[in-house]
C-alpha positions in Angstrom: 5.8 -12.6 5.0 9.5 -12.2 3.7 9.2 -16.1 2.7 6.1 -15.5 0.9 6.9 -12.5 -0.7 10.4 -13.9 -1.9 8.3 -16.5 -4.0 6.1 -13.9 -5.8 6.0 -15.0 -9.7 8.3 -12.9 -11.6 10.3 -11.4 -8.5 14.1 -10.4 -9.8 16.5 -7.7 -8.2 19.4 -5.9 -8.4 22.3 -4.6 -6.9 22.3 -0.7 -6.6 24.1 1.8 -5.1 22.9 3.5 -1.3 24.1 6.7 -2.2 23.3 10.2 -1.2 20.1 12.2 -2.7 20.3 14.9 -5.1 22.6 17.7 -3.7 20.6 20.3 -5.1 17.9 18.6 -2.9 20.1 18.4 0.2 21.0 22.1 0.0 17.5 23.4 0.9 16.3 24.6 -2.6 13.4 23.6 -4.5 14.0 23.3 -8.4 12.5 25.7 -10.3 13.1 24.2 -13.1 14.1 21.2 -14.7 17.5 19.6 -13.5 19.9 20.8 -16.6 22.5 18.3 -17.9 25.3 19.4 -16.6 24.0 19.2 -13.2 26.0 16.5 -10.9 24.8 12.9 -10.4 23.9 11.7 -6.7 27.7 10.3 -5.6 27.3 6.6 -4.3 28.3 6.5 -0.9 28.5 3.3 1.9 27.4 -0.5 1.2 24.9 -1.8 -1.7 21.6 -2.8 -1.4 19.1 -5.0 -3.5 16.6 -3.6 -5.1 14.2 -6.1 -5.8 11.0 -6.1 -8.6 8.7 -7.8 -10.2 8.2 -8.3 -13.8 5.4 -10.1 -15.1 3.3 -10.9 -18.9 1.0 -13.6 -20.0 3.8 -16.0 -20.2 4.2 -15.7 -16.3 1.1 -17.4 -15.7 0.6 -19.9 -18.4 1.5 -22.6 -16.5 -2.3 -21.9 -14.1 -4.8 -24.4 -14.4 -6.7 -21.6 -16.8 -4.3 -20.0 -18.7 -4.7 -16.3 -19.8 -5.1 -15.2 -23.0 -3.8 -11.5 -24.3 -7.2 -9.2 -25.1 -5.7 -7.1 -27.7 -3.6 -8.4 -30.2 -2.2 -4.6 -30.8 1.7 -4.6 -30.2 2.4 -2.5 -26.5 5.2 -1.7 -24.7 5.5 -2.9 -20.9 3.8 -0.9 -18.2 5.9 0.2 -14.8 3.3 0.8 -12.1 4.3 2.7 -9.4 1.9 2.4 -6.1 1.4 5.2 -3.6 2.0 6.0 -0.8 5.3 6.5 -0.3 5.1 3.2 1.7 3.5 0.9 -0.2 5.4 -2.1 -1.4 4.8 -3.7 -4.7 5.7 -7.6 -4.7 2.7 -8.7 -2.3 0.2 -6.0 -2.6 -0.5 -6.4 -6.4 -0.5 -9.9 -7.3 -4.1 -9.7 -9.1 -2.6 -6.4 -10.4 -0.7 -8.1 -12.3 -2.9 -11.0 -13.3 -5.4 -9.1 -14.5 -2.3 -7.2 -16.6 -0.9 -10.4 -18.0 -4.9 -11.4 -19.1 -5.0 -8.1 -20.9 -1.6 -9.1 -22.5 0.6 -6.8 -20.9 3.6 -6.6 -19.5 4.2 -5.2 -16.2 7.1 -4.3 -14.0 6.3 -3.0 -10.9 9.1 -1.7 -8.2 9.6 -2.5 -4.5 10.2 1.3 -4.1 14.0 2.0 -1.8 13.2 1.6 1.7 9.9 -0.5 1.6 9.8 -4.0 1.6 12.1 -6.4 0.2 14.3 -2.9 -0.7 14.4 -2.1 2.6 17.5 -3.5 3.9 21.4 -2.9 2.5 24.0 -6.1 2.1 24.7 -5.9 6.0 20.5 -6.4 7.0 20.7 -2.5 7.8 17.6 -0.5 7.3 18.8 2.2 4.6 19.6 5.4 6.2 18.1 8.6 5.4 20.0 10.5 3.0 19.4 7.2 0.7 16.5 8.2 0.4 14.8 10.5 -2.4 12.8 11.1 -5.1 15.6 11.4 -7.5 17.2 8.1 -6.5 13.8 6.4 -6.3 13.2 7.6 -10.2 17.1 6.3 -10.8 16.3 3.0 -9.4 13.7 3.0 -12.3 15.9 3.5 -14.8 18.7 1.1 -13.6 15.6 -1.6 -13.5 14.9 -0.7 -17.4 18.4 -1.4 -17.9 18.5 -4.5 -16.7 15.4 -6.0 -18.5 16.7 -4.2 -21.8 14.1 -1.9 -22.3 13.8 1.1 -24.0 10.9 2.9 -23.1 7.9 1.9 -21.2 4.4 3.7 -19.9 5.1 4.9 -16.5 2.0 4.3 -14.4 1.7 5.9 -11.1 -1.3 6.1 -8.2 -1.1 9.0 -5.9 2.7 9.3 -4.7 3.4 7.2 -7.4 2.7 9.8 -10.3 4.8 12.7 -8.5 7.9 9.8 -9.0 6.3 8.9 -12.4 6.5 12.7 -13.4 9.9 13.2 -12.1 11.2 9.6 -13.8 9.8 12.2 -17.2 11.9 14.6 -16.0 14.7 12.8 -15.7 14.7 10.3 -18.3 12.4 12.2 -21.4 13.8 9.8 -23.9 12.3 6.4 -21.8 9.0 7.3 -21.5 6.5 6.6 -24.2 3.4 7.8 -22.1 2.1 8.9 -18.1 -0.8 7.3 -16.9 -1.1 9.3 -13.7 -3.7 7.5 -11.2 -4.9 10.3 -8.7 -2.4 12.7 -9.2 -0.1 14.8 -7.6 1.5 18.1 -8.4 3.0 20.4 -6.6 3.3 21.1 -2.3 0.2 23.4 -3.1 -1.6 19.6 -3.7 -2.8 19.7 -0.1 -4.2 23.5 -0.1 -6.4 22.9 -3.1 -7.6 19.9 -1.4 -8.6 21.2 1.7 -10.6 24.0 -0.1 -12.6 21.7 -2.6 -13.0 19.3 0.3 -14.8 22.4 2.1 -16.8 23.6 -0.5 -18.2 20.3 -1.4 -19.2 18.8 2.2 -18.9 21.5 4.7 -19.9 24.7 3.0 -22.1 23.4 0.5 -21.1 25.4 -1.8 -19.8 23.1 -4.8 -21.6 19.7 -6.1 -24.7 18.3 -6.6 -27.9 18.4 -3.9 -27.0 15.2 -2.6 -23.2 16.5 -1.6 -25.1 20.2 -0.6 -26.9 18.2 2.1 -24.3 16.0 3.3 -22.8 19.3 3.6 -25.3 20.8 6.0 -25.5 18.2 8.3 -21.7 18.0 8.3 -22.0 21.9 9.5 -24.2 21.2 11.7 -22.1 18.4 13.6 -18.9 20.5 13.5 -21.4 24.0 15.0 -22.6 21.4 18.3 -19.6 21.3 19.2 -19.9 17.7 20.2 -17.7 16.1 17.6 -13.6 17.1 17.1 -13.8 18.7 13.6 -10.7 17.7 12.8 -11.6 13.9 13.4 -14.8 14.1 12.1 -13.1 15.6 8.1 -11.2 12.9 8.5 -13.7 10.3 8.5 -16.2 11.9 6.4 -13.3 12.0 4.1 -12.5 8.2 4.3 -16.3 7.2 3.5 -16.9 9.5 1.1 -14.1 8.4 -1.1 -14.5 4.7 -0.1 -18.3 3.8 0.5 -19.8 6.8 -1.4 -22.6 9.6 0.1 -25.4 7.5 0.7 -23.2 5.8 3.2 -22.3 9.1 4.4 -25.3 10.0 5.2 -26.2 7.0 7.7 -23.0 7.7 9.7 -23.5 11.6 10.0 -26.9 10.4 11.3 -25.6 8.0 13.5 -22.9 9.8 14.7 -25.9 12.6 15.8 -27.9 9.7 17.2 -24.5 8.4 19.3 -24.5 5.1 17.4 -21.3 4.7 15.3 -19.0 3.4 18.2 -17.9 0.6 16.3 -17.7 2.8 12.9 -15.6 5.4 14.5 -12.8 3.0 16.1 -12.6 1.4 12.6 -12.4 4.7 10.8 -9.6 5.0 13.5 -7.3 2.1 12.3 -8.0 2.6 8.8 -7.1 6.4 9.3 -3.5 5.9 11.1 -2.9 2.7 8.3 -0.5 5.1 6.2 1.7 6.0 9.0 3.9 4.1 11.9 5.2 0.7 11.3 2.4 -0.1 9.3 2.3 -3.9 8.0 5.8 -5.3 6.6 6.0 -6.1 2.7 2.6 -4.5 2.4 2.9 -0.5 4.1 6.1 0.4 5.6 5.8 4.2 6.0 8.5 4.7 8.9 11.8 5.0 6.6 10.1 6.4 3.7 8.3 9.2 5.4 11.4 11.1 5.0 10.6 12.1 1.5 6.9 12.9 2.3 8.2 15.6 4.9 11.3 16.3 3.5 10.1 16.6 -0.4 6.9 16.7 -0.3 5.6 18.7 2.4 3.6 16.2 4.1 4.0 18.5 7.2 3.0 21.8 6.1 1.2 23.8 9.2 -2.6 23.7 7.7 -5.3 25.8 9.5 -6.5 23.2 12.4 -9.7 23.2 10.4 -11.9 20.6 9.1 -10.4 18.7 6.1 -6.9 20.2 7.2 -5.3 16.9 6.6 -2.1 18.0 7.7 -2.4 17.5 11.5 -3.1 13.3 10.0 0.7 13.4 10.9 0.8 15.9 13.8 2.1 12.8 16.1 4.9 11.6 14.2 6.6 14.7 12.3 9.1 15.4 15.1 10.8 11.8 13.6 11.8 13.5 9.9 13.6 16.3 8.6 12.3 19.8 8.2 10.9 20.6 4.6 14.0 21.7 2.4 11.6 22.3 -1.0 10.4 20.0 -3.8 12.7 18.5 -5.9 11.3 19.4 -9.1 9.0 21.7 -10.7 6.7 19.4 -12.3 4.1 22.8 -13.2 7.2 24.0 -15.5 8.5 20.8 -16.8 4.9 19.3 -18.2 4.7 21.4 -20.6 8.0 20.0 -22.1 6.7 16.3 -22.2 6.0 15.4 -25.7 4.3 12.0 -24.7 0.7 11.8 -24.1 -0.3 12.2 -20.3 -3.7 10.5 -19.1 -5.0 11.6 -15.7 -7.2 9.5 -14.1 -9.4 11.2 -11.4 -12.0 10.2 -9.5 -15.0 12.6 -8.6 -15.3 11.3 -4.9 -11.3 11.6 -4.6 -10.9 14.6 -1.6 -6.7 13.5 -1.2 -5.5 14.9 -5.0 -8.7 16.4 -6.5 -10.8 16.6 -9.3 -8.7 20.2 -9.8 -5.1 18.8 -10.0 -5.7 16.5 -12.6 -7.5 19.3 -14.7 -4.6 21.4 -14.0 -1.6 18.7 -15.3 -4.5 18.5 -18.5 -3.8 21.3 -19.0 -0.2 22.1 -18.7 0.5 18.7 -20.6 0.4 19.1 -24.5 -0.9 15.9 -25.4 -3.1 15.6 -22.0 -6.3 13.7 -21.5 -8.8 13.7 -18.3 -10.4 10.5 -17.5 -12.8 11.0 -15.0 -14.3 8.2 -13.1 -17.8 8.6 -12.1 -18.3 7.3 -8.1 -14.9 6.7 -7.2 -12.5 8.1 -5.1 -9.0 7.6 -4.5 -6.4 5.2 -6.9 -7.7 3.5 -9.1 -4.6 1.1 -8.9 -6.4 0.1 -5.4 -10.0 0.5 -5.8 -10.8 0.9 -9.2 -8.4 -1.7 -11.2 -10.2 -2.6 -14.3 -10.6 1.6 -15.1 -6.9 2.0 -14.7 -5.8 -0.9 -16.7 -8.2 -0.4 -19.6 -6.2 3.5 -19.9 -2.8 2.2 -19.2 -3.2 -0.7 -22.4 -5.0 2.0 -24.5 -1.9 4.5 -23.6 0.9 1.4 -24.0 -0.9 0.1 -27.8 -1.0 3.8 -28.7 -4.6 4.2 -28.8 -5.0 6.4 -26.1 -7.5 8.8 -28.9 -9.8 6.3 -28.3 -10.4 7.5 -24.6 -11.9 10.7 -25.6 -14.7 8.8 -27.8 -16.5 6.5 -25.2 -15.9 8.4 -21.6 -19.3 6.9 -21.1 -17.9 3.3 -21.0 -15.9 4.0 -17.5 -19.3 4.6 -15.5 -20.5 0.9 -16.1 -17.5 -0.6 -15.0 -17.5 -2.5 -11.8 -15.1 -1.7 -9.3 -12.9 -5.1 -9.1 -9.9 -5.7 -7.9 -6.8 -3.6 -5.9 -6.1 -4.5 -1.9 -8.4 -1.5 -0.6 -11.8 -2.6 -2.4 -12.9 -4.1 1.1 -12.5 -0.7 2.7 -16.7 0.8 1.9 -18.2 -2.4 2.5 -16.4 -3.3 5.8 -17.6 0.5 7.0 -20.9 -0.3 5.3 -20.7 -3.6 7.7 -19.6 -1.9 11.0 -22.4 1.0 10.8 -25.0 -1.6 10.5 -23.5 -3.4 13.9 -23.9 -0.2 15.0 -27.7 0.8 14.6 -28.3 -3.4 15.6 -26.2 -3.2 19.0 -26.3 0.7 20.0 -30.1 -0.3 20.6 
């Protein structure tokens, strides 16, 4: 995969520094505010590594059989899209990302994040130890990588993980950034308690949504009340098909799961549930050495309740491996307010991970904020839902993002093309009809 990813149109790198994270990190305090200037830089310490990423526009592919031609003829400035995660790697993931970018007539530079990937190693073939790894230096990389290519400013676009580093890339570097387009976003370490409450009130207690949701709801209870399912497992994977294959899909596999016939359903929801965490798949998901920042920074660990949609205990099996929670590295709550850029949060109304709530809340808090919500989806757009994110991104990078508060209509008629994890609802679609077949 290292062969194929090194011949990925566009790829460059750079040499950067390991060095340590942020001291005021490292100490054990969150920031309550914004880093202030005179605050010290992150020392470089050991052996260099390359930092590797991809930048592509319509020139990259004009040598195709059918070239691409630009859709807007409005000037833009490039696009950095950051992925999720933290884990996912950028160079063989997001090929067609980038395609359907360069078709569009955009430029794109996307990242292989510090620790993932073709990032992953220093000078000496070493896996990059710990204390190289950080938000802050993750949103430095970004700016040494703007550097290079000799640009200025550029919309930051980040999915899930990917707009907590977007926000703090704001933070840090104001000046560079000439928009957010945050894809499922985060927030704050309070991300995961609002989730688990809207996730309840929607599909176990009923008490939020439409009818549809209210009885998926009850017959969610209901499961959970027999006793005869683990609660725990069960939120996860009503969780995964939700967001993925939608609730009429839902509702055959609480039905099956009743009538014991979603064997094959339930080991597949098990593979596609442990996917984010472990080893994972080289140059694709590599969550092992990264994982430090989601339970150091981000309190990926936080003790939950042991309740359903308590996604916490996800990574009960592996948190021994990481440091202890020291405290967020930023304040993103106190610095929005500060960002004098427009911010577009793109949310979709089946997404249970980072909610329909976050995104209002960063609306909110953001001066020149916009909410675009995207009817029957559920988690990043950047994976699921392409054509939705790249349509905000080139209205946000031409300066036309006004225009997304005239036609909200024209994001529930788009299909849902492209990103790796569009497969995901029709393979559990496939597996719970093997199930009623061959349960028989």
């Amino acid at each position: 995969m290292r062969r194929q990813a090194l011949r990925t149109p566009g790829l460059r790198s750079i040499r950067r520094p390991i060095g340590t994270r942020d001291p005021r990190s490292a100490a054990g305090s969150p920031l309550s505010s914004p880093p202030p200037a005179e605050a010290p830089a992150a020392s470089s310490t050991g052996p260099e590594f390359e930092l590797h990423y991809v930048r592509t526009g319509p020139d990259t592919y004009r040598r195709s059989p059918d070239p691409v031609a630009p859709a807007s003829g409005a000037a833009s400035v490039p696009l950095v899209i950051l992925p999720g995660g933290p884990g996912l790697a950028s160079a063989l993931p997001y090929g067609e990302v980038r395609k359907q970018a360069a078709a569009r007539g955009l430029e794109v530079i996307m990242i292989e994040h510090r620790g993932v990937g073709l990032s992953r190693r220093d000078l000496d073939g070493h896996d990059l130890p710990r204390e190289a790894l950080s938000v802050a230096l993750a949103a430095e990389d970004i700016a040494a990588v703007l550097d290079a290519e000799h640009i200025e400013r550029a919309v930051i676009v980040g999915s899930s993980y990917g707009t907590y580093l977007a926000q703090a890339f704001a933070v840090e570097h104001p000046e560079r950034v000439a928009g957010l387009v945050l894809d499922s976003p985060m927030l704050a370490a309070t991300d995961e308690k609002v989730a688990r409450e809207y996730s309840r009130d929607l599909l176990f207690h009923g008490t939020a949504g439409s009818r549809e949701t209210r009885l998926l709801a009850a017959k969610v209870h209901d499961l959970v009340t027999s006793g005869d399912v683990d609660e725990l497992t069960l939120g996860r994977d009503v969780r995964i098909i939700f967001e993925f294959a939608g609730p009429q899909v839902l509702d055959r596999f609480l039905n099956q799961v009743r009538l014991g016939r979603a064997k094959r359903t339930l080991a597949f929801l098990d593979k596609a549930g442990s996917g984010d965490m472990g080893d994972g798949l080289p140059y694709f998901m590599e969550f092992d050495l990264v994982g430090e920042i989601a339970f150091r920074e981000l309190s990926f660990f936080a003790a939950g309740d042991g309740r359903i949609f308590d996604q916490t205990h996800e990574f009960e099996a592996i948190r021994a491996q990481y440091s202890d929670y020291v405290g967020e590295p930023y304040d993103l709550p106190a610095a929005l307010p500060g960002f004098d850029f427009p911010v577009v949060a793109l949310s979709g109304d089946r997404d249970l991970r980072t909610p329909r709530p976050v995104a209002e809340e960063i609306v909110r808090l953001a001066p020149q904020g916009r909410l675009v919500a995207l009817p029957e989806h559920g988690h990043s757009a950047l994976d699921t839902h392409l054509r939705a994110l790249l349509i905000a991104s080139e209205a946000v990078a031409t300066g036309r993002e006004p225009e997304l508060d005239w036609n909200p209509e024209r994001f529930a008629h788009l299909d849902h093309t492209g990103g790796p994890s569009r497969f995901v609802g029709p393979l559990i679609d496939a597996n719970l009809a093997l199930d009623r077949i061959l349960s028989r």
